[in-house]
mmCIF file of the N, C-alpha and C atoms, coordinates in Angstrom:
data_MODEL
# 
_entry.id   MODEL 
# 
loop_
_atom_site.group_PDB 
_atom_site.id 
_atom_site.type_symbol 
_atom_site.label_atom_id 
_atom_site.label_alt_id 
_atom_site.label_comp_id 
_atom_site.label_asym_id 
_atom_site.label_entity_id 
_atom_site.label_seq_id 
_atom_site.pdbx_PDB_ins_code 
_atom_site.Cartn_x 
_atom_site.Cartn_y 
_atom_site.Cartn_z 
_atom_site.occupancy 
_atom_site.B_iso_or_equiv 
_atom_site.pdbx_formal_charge 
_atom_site.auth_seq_id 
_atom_site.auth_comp_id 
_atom_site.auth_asym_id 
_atom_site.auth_atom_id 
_atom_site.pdbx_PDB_model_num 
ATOM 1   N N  . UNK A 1 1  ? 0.845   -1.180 0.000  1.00 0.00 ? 1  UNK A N  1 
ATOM 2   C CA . UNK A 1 1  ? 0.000   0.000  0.000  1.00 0.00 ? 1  UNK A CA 1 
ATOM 3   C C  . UNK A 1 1  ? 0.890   1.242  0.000  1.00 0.00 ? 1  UNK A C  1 
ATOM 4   N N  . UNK A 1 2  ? 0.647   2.087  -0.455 1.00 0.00 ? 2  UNK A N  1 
ATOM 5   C CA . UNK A 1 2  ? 1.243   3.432  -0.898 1.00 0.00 ? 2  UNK A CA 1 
ATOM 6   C C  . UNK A 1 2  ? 0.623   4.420  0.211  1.00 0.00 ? 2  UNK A C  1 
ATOM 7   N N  . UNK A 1 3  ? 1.605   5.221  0.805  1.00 0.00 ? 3  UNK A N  1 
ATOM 8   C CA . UNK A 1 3  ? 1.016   6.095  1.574  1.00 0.00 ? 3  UNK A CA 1 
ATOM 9   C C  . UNK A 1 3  ? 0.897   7.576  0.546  1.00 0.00 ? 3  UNK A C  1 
ATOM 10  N N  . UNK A 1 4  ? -0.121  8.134  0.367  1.00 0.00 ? 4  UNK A N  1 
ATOM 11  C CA . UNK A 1 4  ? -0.536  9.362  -0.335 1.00 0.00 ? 4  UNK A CA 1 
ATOM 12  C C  . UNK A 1 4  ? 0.401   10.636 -0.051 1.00 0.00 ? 4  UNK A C  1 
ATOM 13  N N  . UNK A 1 5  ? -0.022  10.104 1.610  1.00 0.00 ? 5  UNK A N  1 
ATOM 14  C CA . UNK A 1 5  ? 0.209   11.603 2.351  1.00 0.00 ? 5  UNK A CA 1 
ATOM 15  C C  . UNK A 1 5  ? 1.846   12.094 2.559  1.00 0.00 ? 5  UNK A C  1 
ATOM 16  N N  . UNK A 1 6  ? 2.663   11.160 2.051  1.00 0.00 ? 6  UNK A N  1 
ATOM 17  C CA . UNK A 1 6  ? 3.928   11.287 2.319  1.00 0.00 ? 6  UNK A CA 1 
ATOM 18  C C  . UNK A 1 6  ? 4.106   12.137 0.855  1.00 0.00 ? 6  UNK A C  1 
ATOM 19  N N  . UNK A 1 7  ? 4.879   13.548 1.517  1.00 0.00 ? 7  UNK A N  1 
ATOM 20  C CA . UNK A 1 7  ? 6.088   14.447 0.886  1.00 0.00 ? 7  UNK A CA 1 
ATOM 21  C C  . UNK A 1 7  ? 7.045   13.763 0.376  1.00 0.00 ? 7  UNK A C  1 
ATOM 22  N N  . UNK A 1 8  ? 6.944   14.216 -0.824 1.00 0.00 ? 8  UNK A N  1 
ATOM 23  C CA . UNK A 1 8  ? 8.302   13.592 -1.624 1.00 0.00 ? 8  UNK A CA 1 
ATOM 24  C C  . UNK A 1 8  ? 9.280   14.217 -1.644 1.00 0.00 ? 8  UNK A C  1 
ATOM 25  N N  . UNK A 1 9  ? 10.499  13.346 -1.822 1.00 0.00 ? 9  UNK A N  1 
ATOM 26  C CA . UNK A 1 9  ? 11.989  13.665 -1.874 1.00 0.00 ? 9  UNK A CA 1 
ATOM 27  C C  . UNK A 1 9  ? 12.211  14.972 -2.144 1.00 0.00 ? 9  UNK A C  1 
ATOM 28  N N  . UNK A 1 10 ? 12.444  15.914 -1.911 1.00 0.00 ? 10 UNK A N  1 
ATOM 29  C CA . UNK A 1 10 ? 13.101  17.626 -2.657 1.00 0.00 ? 10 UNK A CA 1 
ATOM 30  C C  . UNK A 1 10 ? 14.567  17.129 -3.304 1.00 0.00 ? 10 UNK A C  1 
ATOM 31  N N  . UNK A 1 11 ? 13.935  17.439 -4.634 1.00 0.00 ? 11 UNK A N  1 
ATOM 32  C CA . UNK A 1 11 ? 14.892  17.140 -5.980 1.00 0.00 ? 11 UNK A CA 1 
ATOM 33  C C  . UNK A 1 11 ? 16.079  17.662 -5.430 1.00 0.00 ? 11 UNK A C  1 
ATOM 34  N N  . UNK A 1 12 ? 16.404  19.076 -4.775 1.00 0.00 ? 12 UNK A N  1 
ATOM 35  C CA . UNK A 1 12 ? 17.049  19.523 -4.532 1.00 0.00 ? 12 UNK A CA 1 
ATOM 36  C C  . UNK A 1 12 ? 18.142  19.430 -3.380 1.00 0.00 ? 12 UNK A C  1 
ATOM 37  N N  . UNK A 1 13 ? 19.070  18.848 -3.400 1.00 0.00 ? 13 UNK A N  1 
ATOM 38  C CA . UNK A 1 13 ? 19.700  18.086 -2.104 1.00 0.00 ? 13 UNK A CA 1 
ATOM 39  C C  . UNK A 1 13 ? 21.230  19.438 -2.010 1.00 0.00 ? 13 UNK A C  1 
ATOM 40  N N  . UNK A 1 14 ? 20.619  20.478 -1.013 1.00 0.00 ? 14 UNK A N  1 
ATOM 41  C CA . UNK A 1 14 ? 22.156  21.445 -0.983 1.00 0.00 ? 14 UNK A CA 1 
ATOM 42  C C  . UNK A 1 14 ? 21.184  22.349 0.681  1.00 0.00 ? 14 UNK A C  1 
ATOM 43  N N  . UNK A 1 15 ? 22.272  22.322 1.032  1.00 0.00 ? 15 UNK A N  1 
ATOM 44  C CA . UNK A 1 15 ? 22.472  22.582 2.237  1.00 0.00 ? 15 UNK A CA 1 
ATOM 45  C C  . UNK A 1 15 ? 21.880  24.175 2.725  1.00 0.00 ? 15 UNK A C  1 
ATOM 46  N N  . UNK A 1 16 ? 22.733  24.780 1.586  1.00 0.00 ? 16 UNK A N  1 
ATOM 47  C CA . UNK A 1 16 ? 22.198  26.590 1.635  1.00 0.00 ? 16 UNK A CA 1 
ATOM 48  C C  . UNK A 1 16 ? 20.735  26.749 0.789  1.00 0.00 ? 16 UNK A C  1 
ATOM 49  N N  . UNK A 1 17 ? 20.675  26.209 0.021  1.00 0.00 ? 17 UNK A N  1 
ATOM 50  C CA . UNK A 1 17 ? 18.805  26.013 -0.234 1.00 0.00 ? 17 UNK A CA 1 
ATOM 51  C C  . UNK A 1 17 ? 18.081  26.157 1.171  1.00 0.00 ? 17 UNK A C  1 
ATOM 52  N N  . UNK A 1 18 ? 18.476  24.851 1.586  1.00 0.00 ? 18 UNK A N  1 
ATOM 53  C CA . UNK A 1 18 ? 17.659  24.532 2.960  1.00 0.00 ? 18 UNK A CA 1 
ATOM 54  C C  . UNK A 1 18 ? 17.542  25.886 3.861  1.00 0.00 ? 18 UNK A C  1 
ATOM 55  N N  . UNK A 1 19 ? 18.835  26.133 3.991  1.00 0.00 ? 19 UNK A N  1 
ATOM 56  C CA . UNK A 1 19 ? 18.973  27.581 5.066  1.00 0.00 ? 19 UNK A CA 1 
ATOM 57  C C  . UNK A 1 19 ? 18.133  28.630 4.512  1.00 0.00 ? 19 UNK A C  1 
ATOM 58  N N  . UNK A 1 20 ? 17.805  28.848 3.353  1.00 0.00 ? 20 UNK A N  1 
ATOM 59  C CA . UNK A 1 20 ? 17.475  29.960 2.853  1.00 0.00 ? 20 UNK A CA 1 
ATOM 60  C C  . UNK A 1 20 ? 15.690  29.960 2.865  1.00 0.00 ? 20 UNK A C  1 
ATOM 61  N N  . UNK A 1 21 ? 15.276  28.313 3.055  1.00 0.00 ? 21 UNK A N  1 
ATOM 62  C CA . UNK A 1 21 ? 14.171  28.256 2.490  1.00 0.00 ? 21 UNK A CA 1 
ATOM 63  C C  . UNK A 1 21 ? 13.547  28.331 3.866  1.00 0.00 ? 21 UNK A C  1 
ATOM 64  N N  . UNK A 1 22 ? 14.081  27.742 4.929  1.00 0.00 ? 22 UNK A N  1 
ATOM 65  C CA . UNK A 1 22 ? 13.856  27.805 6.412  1.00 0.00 ? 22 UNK A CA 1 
ATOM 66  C C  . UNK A 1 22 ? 13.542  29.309 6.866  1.00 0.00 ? 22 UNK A C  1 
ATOM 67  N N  . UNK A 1 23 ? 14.489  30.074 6.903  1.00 0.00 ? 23 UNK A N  1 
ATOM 68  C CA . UNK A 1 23 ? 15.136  31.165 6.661  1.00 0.00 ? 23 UNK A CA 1 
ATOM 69  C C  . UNK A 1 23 ? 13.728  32.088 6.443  1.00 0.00 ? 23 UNK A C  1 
ATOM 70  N N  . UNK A 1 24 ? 13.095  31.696 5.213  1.00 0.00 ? 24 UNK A N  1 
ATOM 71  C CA . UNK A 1 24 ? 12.051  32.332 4.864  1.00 0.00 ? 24 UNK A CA 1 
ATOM 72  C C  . UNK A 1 24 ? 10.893  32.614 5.432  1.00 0.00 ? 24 UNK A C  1 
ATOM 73  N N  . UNK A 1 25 ? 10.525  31.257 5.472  1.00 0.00 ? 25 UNK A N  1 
ATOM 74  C CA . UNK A 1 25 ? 9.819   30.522 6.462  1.00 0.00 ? 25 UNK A CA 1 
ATOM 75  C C  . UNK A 1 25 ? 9.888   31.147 7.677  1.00 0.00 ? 25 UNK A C  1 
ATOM 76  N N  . UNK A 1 26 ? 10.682  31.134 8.339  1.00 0.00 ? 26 UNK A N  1 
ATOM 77  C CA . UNK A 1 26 ? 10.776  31.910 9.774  1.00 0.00 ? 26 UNK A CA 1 
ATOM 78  C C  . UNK A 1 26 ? 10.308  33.042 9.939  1.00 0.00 ? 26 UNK A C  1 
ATOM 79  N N  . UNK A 1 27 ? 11.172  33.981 8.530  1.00 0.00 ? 27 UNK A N  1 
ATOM 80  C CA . UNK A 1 27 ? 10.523  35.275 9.015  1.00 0.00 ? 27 UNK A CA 1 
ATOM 81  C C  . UNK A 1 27 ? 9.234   35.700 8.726  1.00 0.00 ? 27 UNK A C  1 
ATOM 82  N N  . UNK A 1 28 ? 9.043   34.699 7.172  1.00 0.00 ? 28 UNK A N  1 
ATOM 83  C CA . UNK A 1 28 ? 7.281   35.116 7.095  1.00 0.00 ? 28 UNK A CA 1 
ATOM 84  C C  . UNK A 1 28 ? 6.287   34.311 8.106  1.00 0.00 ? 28 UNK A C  1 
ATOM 85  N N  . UNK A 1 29 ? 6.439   33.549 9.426  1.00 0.00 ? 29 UNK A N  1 
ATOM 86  C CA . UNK A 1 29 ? 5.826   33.246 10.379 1.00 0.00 ? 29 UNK A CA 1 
ATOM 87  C C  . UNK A 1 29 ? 5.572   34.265 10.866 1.00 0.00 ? 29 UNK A C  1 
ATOM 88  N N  . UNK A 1 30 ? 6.447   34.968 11.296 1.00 0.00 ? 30 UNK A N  1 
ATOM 89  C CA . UNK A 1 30 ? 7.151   36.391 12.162 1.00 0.00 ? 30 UNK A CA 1 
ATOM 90  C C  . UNK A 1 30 ? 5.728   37.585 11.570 1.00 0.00 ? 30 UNK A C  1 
ATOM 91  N N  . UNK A 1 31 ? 6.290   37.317 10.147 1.00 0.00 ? 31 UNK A N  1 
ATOM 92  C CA . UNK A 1 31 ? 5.133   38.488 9.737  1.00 0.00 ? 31 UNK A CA 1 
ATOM 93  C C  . UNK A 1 31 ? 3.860   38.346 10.428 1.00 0.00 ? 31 UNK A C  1 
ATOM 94  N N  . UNK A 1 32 ? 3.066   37.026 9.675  1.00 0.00 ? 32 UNK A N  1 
ATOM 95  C CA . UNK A 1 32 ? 1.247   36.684 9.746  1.00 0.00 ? 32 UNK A CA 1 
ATOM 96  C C  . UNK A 1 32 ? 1.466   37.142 11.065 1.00 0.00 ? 32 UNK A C  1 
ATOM 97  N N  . UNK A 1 33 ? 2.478   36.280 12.012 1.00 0.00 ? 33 UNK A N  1 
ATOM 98  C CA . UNK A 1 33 ? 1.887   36.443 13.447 1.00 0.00 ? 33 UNK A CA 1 
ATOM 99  C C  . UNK A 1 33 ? 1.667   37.977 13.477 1.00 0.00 ? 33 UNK A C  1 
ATOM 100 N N  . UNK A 1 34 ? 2.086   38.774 13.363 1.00 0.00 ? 34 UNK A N  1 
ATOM 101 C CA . UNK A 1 34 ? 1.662   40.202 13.742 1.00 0.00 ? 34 UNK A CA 1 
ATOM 102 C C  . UNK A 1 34 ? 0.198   40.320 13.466 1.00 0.00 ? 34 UNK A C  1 
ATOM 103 N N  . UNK A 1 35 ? -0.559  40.179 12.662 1.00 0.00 ? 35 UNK A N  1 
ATOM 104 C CA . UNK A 1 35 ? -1.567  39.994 12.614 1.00 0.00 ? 35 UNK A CA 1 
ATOM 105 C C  . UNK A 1 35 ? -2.571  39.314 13.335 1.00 0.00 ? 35 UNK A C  1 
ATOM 106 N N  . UNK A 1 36 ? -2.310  37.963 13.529 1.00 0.00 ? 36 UNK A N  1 
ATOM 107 C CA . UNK A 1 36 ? -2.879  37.134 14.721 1.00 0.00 ? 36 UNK A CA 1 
ATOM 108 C C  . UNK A 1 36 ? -2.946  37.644 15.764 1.00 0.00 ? 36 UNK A C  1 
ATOM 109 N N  . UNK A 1 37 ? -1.829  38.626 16.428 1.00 0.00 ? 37 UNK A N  1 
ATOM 110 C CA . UNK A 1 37 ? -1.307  39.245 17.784 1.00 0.00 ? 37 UNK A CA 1 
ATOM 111 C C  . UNK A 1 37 ? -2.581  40.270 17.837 1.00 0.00 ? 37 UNK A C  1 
ATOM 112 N N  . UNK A 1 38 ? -3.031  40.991 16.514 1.00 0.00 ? 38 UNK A N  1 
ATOM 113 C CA . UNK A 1 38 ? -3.175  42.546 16.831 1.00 0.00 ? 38 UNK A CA 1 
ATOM 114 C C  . UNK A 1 38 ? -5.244  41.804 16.377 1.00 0.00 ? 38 UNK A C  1 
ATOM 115 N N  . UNK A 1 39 ? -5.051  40.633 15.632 1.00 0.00 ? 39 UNK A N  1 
ATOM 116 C CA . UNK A 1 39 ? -6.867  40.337 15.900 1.00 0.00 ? 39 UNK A CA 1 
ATOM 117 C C  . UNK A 1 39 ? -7.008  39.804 17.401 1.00 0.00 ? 39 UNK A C  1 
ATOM 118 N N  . UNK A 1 40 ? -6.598  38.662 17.904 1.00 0.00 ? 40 UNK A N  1 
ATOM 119 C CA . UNK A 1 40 ? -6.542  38.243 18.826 1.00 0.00 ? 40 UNK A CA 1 
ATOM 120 C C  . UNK A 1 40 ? -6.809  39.424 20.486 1.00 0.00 ? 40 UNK A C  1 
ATOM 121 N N  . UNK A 1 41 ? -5.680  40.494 20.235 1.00 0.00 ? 41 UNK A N  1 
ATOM 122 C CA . UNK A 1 41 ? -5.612  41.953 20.643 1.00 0.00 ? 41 UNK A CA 1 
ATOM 123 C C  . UNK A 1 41 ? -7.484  42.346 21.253 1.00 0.00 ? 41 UNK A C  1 
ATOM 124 N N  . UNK A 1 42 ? -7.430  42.885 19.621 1.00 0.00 ? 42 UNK A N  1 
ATOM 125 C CA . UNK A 1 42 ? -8.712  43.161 18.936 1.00 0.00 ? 42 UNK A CA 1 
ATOM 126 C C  . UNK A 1 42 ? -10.025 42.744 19.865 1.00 0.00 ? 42 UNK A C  1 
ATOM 127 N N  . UNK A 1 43 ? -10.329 41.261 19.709 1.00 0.00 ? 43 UNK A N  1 
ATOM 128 C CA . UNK A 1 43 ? -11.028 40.331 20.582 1.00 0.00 ? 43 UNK A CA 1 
ATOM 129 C C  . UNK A 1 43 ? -11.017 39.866 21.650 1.00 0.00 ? 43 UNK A C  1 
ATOM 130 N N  . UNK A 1 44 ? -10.037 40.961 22.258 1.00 0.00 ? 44 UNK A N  1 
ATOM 131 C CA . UNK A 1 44 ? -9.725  40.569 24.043 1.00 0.00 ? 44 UNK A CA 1 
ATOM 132 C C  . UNK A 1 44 ? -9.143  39.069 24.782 1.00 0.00 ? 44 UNK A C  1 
ATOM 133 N N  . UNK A 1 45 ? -8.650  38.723 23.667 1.00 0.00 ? 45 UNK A N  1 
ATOM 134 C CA . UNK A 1 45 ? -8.009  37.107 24.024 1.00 0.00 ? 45 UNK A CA 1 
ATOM 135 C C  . UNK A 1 45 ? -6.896  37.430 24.338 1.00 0.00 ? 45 UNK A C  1 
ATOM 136 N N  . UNK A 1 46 ? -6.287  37.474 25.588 1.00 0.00 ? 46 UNK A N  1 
ATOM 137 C CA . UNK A 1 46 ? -4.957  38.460 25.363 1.00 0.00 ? 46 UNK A CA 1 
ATOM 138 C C  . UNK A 1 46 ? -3.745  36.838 25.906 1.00 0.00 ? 46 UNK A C  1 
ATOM 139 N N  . UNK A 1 47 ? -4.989  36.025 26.431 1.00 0.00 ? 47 UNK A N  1 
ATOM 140 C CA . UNK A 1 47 ? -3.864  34.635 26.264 1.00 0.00 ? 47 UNK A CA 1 
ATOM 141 C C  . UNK A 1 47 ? -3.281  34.140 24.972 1.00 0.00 ? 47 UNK A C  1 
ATOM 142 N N  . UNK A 1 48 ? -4.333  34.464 23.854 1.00 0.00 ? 48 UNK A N  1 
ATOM 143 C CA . UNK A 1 48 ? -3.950  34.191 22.715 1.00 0.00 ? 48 UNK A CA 1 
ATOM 144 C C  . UNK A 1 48 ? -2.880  34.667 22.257 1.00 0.00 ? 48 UNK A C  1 
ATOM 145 N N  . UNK A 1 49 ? -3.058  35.859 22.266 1.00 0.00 ? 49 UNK A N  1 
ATOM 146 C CA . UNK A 1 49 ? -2.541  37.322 21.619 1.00 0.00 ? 49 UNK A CA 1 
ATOM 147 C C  . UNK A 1 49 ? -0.894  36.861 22.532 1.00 0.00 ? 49 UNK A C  1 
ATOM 148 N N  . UNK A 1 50 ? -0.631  36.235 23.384 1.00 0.00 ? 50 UNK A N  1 
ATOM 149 C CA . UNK A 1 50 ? 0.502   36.257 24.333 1.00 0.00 ? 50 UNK A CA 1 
ATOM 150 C C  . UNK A 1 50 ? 1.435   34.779 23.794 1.00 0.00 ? 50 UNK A C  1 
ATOM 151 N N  . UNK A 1 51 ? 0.463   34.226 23.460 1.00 0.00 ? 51 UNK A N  1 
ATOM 152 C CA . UNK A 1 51 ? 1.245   33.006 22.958 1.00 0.00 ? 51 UNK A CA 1 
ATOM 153 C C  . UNK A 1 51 ? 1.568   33.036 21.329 1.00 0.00 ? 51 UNK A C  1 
ATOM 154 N N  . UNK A 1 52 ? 0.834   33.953 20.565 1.00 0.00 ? 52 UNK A N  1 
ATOM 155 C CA . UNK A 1 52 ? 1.418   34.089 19.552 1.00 0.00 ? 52 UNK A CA 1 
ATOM 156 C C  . UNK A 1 52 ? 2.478   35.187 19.777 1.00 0.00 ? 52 UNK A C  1 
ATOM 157 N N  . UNK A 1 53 ? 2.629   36.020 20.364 1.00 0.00 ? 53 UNK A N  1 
ATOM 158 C CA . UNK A 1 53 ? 3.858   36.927 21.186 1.00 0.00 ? 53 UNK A CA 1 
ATOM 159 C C  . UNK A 1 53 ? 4.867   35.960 20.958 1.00 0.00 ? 53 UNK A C  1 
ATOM 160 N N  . UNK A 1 54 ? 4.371   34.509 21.902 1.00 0.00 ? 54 UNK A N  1 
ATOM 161 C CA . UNK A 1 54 ? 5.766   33.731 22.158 1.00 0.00 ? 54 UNK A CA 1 
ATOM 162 C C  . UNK A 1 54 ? 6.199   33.617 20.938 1.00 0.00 ? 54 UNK A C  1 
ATOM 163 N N  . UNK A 1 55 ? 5.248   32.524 19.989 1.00 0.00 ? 55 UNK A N  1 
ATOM 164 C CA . UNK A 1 55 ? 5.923   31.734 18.956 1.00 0.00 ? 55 UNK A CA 1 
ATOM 165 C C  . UNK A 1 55 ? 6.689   32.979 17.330 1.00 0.00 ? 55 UNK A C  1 
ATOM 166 N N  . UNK A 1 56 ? 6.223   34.161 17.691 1.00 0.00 ? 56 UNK A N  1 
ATOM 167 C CA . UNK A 1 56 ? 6.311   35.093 17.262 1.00 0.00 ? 56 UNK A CA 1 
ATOM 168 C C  . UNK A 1 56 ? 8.263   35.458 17.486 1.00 0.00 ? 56 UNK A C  1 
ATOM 169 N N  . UNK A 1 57 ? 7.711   35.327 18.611 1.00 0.00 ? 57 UNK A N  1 
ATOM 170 C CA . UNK A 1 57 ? 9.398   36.000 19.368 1.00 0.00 ? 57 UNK A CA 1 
ATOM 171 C C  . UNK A 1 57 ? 10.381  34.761 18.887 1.00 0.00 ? 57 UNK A C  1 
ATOM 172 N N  . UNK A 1 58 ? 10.111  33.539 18.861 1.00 0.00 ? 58 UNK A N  1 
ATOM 173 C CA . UNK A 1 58 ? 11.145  32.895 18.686 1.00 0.00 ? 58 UNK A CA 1 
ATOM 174 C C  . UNK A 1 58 ? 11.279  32.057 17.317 1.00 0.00 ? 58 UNK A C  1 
ATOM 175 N N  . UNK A 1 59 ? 10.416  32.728 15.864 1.00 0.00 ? 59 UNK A N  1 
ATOM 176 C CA . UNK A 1 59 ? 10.355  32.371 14.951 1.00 0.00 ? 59 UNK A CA 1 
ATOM 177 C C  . UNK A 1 59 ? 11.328  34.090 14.664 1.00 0.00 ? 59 UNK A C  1 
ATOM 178 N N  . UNK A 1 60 ? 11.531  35.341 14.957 1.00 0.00 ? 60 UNK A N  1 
ATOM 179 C CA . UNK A 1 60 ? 12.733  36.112 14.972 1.00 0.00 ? 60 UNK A CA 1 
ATOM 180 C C  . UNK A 1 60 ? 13.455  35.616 15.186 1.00 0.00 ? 60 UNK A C  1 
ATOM 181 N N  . UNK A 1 61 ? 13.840  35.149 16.481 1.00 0.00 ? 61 UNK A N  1 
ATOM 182 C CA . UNK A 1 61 ? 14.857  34.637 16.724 1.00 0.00 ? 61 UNK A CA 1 
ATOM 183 C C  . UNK A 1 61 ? 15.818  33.965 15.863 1.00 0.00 ? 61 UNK A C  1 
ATOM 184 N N  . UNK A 1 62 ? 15.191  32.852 15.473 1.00 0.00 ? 62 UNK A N  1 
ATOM 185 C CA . UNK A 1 62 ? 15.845  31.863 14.202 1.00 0.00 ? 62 UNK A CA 1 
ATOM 186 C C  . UNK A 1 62 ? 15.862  32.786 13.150 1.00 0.00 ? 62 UNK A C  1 
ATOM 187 N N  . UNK A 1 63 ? 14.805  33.579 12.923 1.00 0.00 ? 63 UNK A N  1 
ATOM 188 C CA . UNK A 1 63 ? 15.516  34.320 11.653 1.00 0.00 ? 63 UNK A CA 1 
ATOM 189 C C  . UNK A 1 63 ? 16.895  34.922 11.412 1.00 0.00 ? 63 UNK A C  1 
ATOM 190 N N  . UNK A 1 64 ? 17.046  35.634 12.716 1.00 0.00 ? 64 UNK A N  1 
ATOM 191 C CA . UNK A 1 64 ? 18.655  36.074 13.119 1.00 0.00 ? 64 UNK A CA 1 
ATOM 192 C C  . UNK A 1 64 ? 19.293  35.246 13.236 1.00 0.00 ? 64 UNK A C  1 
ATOM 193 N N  . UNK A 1 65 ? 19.117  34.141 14.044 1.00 0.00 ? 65 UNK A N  1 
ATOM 194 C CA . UNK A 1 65 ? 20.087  33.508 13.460 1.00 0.00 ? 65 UNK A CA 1 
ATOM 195 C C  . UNK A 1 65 ? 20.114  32.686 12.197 1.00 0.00 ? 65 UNK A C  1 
ATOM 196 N N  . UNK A 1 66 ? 19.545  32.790 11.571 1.00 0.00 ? 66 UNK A N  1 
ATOM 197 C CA . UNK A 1 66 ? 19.897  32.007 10.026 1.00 0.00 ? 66 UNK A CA 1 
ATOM 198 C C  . UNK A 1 66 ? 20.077  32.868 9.156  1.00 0.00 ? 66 UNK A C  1 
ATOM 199 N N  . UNK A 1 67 ? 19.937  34.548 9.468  1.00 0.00 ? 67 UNK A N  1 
ATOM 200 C CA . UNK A 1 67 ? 20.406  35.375 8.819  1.00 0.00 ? 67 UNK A CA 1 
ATOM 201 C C  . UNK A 1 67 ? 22.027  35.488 9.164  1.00 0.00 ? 67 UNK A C  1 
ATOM 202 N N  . UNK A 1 68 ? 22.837  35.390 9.992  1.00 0.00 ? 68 UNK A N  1 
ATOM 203 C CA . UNK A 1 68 ? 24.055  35.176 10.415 1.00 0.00 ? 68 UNK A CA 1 
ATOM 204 C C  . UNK A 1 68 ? 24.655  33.749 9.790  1.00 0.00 ? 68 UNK A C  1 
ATOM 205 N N  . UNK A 1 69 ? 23.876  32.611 9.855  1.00 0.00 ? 69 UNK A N  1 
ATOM 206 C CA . UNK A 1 69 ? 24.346  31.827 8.999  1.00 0.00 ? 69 UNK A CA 1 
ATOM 207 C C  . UNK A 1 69 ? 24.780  31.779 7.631  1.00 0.00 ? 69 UNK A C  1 
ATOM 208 N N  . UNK A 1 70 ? 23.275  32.290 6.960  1.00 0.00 ? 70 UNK A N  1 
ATOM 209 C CA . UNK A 1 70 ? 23.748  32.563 5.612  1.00 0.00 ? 70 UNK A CA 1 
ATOM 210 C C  . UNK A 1 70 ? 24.702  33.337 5.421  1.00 0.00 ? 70 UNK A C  1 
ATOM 211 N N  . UNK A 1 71 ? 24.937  34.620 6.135  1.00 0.00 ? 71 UNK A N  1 
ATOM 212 C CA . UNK A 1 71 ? 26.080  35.174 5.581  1.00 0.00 ? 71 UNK A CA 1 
ATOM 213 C C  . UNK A 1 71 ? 27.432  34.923 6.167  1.00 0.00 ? 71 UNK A C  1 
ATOM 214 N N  . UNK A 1 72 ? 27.379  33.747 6.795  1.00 0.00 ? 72 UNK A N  1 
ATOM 215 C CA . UNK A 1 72 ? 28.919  33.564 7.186  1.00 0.00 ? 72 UNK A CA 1 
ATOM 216 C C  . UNK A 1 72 ? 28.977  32.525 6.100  1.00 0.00 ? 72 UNK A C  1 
ATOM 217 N N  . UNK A 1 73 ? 27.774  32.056 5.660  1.00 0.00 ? 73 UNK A N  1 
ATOM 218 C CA . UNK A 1 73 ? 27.976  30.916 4.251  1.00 0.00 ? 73 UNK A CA 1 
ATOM 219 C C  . UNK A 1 73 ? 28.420  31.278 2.948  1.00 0.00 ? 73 UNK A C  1 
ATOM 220 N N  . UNK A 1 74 ? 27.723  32.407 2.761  1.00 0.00 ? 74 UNK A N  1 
ATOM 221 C CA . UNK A 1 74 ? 28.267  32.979 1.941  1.00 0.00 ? 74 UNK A CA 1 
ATOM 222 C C  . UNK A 1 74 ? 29.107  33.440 1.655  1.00 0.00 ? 74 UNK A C  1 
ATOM 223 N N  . UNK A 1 75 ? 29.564  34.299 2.787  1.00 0.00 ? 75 UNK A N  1 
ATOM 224 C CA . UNK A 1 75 ? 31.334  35.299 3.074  1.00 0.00 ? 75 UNK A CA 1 
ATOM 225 C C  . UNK A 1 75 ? 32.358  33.538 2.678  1.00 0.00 ? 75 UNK A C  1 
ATOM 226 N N  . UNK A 1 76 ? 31.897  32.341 3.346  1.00 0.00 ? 76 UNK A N  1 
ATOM 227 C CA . UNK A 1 76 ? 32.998  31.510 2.671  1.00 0.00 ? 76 UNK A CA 1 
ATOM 228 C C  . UNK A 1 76 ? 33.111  31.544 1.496  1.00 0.00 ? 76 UNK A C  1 
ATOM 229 N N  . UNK A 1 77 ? 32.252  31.459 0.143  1.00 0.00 ? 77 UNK A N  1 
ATOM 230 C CA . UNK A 1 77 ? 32.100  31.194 -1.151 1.00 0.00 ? 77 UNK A CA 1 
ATOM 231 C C  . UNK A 1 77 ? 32.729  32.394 -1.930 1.00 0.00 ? 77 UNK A C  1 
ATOM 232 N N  . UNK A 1 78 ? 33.484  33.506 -1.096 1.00 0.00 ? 78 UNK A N  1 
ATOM 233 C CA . UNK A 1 78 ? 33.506  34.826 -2.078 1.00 0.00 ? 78 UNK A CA 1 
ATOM 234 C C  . UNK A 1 78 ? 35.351  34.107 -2.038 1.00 0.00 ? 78 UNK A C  1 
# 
């Protein structure tokens, strides 16, 4: 039997792809959440509004640091 639901292989097998695509990912989490924060806000859920704070705060986080990654990845390649 074949499972459907399984993600296939990424053709693409390189290391700084990955960083970059993560990378992205992180910070556009970072973004929406601002939004979530300020409806949530909005609607007086302020537990809500506090835990997207968290996951907010530490989807920056990784952005900085994978923004420091990439460019120490890069500074090797020059």
């Amino acid at each position: 039997m074949t499972d459907t639901n399984q993600t296939p292989d990424s053709p693409v097998k390189d290391k700084t792809y990955n960083l970059i695509w993560v990378l992205e990912a992180s910070l556009n989490n970072a973004w929406r959440l601002e939004q979530y924060i300020q409806d949530a806000t909005s609607a007086g859920d302020d537990e809500l509004a506090e835990w997207f704070q968290k996951i907010q705060h530490n989807n920056l986080k990784a952005g900085e640091q994978g923004k420091r990654m990439l460019a120490a990845r890069l500074g090797e390649g020059a």
